[in-house]
N, C-alpha and C positions, 0 to 999 in steps of 0.2 A: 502395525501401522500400514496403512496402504500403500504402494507404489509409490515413490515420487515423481511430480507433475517437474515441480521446480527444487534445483538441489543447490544450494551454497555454499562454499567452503572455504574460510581461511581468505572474504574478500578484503583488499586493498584499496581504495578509493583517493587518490589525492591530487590537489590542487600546487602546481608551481608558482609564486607571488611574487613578487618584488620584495615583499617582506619577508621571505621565508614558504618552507613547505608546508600546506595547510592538508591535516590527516582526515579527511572527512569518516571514510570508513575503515576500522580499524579492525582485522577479523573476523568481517562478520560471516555467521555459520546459522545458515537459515533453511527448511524444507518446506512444500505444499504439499501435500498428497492428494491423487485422484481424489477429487467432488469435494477437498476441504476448505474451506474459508478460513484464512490466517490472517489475523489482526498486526499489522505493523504498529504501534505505537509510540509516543514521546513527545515531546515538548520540539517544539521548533527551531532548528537546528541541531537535532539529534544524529539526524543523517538519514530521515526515513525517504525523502522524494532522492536523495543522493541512490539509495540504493536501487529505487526502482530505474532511475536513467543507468545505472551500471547493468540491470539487467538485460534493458533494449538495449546497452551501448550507445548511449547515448550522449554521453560526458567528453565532452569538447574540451580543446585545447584551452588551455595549459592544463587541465585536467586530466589524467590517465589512469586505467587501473593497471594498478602496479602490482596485484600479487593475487592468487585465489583461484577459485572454478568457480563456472556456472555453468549448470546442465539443465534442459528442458527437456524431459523423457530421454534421459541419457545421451543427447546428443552435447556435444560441449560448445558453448556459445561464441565463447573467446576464442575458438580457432578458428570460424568463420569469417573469408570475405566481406569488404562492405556488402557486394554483390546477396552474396546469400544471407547479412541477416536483415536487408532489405526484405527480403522473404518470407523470412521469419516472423519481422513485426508485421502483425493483421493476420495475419494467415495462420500461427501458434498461440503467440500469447502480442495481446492489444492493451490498451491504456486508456481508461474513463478520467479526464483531466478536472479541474475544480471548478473551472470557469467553462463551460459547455459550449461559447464560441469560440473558443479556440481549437476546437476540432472541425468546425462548421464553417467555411467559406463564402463570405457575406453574399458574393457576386454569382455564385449558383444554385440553384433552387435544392431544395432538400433530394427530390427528385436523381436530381442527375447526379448529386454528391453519392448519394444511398447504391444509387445503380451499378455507378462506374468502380465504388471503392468492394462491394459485394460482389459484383462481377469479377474482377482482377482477383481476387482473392481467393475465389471458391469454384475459380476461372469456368463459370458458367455466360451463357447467353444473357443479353438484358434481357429479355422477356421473363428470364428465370429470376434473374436477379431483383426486378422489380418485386415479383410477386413473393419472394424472400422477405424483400425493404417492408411490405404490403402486412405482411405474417408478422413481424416482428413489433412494427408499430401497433397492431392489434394485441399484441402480446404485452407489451408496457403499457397499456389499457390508453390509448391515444386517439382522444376522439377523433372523426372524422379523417380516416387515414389520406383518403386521396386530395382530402384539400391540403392538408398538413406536405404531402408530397410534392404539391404545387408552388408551396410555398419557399418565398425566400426566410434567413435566419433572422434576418432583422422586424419579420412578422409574426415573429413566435414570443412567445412567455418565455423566462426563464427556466420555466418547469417544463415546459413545452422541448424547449432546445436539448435540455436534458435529457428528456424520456427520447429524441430524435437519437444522441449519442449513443444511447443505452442500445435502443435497435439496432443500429450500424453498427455498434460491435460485437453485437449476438450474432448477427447477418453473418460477420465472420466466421464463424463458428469455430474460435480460436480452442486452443488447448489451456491457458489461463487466461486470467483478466487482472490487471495491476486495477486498481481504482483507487485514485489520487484524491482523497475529501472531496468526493464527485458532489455531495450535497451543498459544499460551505457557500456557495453562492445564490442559494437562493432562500426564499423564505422562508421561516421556520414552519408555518401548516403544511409548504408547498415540499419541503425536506422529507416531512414525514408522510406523506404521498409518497413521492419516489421512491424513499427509502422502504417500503412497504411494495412496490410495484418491483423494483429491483430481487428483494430478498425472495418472494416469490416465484420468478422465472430463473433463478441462479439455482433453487431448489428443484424446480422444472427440470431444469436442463440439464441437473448436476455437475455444475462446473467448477471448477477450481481456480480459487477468488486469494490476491494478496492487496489486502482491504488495509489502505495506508489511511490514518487518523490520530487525533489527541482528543477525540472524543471515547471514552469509556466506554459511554451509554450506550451508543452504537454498536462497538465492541460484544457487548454484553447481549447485545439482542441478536449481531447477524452472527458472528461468528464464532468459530469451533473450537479454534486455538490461538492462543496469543503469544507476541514475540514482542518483549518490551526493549525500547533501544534510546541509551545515553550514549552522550560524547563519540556516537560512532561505531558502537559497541551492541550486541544484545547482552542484554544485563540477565534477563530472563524470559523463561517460556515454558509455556503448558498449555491446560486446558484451561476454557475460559473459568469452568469450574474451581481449580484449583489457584486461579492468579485472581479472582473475585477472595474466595471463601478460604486459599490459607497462602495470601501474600507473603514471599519470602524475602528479596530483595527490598533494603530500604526506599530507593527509588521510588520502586513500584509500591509499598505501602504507601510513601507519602502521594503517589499520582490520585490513588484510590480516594483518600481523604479529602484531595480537592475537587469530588464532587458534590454536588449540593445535595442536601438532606431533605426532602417534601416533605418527611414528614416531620420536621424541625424548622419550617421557613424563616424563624429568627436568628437562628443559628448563623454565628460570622462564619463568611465563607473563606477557608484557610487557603495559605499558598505556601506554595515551596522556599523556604529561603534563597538567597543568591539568584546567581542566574547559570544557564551551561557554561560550560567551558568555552574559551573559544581553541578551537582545533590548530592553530598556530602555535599553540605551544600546552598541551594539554597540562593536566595537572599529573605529577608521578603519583604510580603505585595505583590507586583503585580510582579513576574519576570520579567519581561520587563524593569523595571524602571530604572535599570544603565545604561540600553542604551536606552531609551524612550525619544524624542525630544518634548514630551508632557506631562511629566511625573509632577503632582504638586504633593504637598506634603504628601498630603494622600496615593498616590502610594508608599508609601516607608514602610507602613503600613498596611495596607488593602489590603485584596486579594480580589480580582472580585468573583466574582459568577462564575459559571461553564458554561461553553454553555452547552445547552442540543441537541442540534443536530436536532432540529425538521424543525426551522424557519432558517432566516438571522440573528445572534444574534452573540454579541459581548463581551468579559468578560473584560471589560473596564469602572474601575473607571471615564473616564474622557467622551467619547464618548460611544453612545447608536445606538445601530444597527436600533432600531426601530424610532429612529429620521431622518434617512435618505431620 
């Protein structure tokens, strides 16, 4: 395996309630490696955007992490100052968010946004810094860069605001890139534009990508390794190769199955029984098990062991990744 970019270990993630402690993240143990693309996956509330704010530190009161490491290029995250990981985010590892005006500041033209956050970062001159913002929008294939620069966000397309984001955090020229369902907001032609415009210069530039999603198909096209995550938990992980073509974890076979089949268009499109857990009071022994279609009796007890993120490995009482 290559270097690690990003190293996780043994993280904590939880929320204080009036109700009770809510465990968002429970253990999780996650890697990137130089130029890898690692698929985050799960259903909504599994705890995938939880983990990315724990990486920035960005998990606000009542919120804290309560246990674990995070290292980016061996530096450790959590021992740092707000001071220095103000630093950090933009300058190492940056965040492509889902909704593309929420990085874009309605009241400044794209222009000064690109200039000043490229400049600070890469702490060059604007003159330098423009003609960066200039490179990068030509790089997301953005027509007419200099009008595009002139412009404010509220004059752009969806797809437009997007491919803007996408440059401005290349401009950084960070050490990773989280990318948070950077597509789900915009049209599905205009998705698979970007997403084709994205996978391209991430190849280019060889950068190392934690590609957060509940889309598969995505999965399957951009990236190299997957890390699939319930209840807070990675359940499993490998290559894209072997979590397609020899699913071990029940989870992750039933995720798989609720894709659509083109080439069976009448085919009913199946769903997961139940619903997650909710992390206020999880389910004992293996979370999965009230909806587990494999689930024997020690699942209702017994917690799996952790994936550690290294191999093809699976945290399943009943099935073994390495029997495959």
């Amino acid at each position: 395996m290559s270097d690690p970019v990003l190293e996780i270990r043994d993280l904590e993630t939880a929320f204080d309630t009036s109700a009770g402690t809510v465990e968002a993240l429970r253990g999780v143990n996650l890697t990137v490696g130089a130029g890898e693309r690692v698929g985050l996956v799960g259903e909504s509330g599994s705890g995938k955007s939880v983990t990315a704010q724990s990486i920035l530190r960005l998990i606000d009161s009542p919120g804290e992490i309560a246990n674990g490491s995070i290292t980016l290029n061996g530096r450790d995250l959590l021992g740092l100052s707000s001071r220095e990981m103000q630093q950090v985010r933009g300058r190492d590892v940056t965040m492509i968010f889902q909704d593309p005006s929420t990085s874009l500041d309605p009241v400044y033209s794209v222009r000064s946004q690109m200039v000043e956050t490229i400049g600070h970062n890469r702490d060059v001159p604007d003159s330098e810094a423009e003609e960066i913002a200039r490179n990068y929008l030509d790089l997301v294939d953005m027509p007419n860069p200099d009008r595009v620069l002139d412009s404010y966000p509220h004059e752009l397309s969806g797809g437009m605001k997007q491919r803007v984001s996408i440059a401005m955090t290349l401009g950084f020229d960070p050490d990773l890139i989280i990318a948070d369902e950077p597509t789900t907001a915009l049209d599905v032609t205009v998705q698979k534009k970007v997403m084709e415009i994205f996978k391209d210069v991430i190849s280019e530039e060889d950068l190392s990508v934690l590609w957060i999603t509940h889309n598969l198909g995505v999965v399957a096209e951009f990236c190299d390794k997957v890390a699939v995550m319930y209840a807070g938990e990675i359940v499993e992980y490998g290559s894209v190769y072997d979590i397609f073509d020899r699913p071990t974890h029940p989870y992750t076979r039933e995720l798989l199955r609720t894709i659509p089949n083109i080439n069976r268009p009448a085919e009913e499109l199946r769903v997961i029984e139940g619903s997650v857990p909710h992390m206020l009071d999880p389910p004992s022994g293996c979370a999965f098990h009230p909806r587990c279609p494999d689930a024997e009796p020690e699942c209702r007890t017994m917690r799996p062991e952790q994936v550690d993120g290294d191999h093809h490995e699976a945290s399943c009482l009943v099935h073994d990744a390495t029997e495959q």
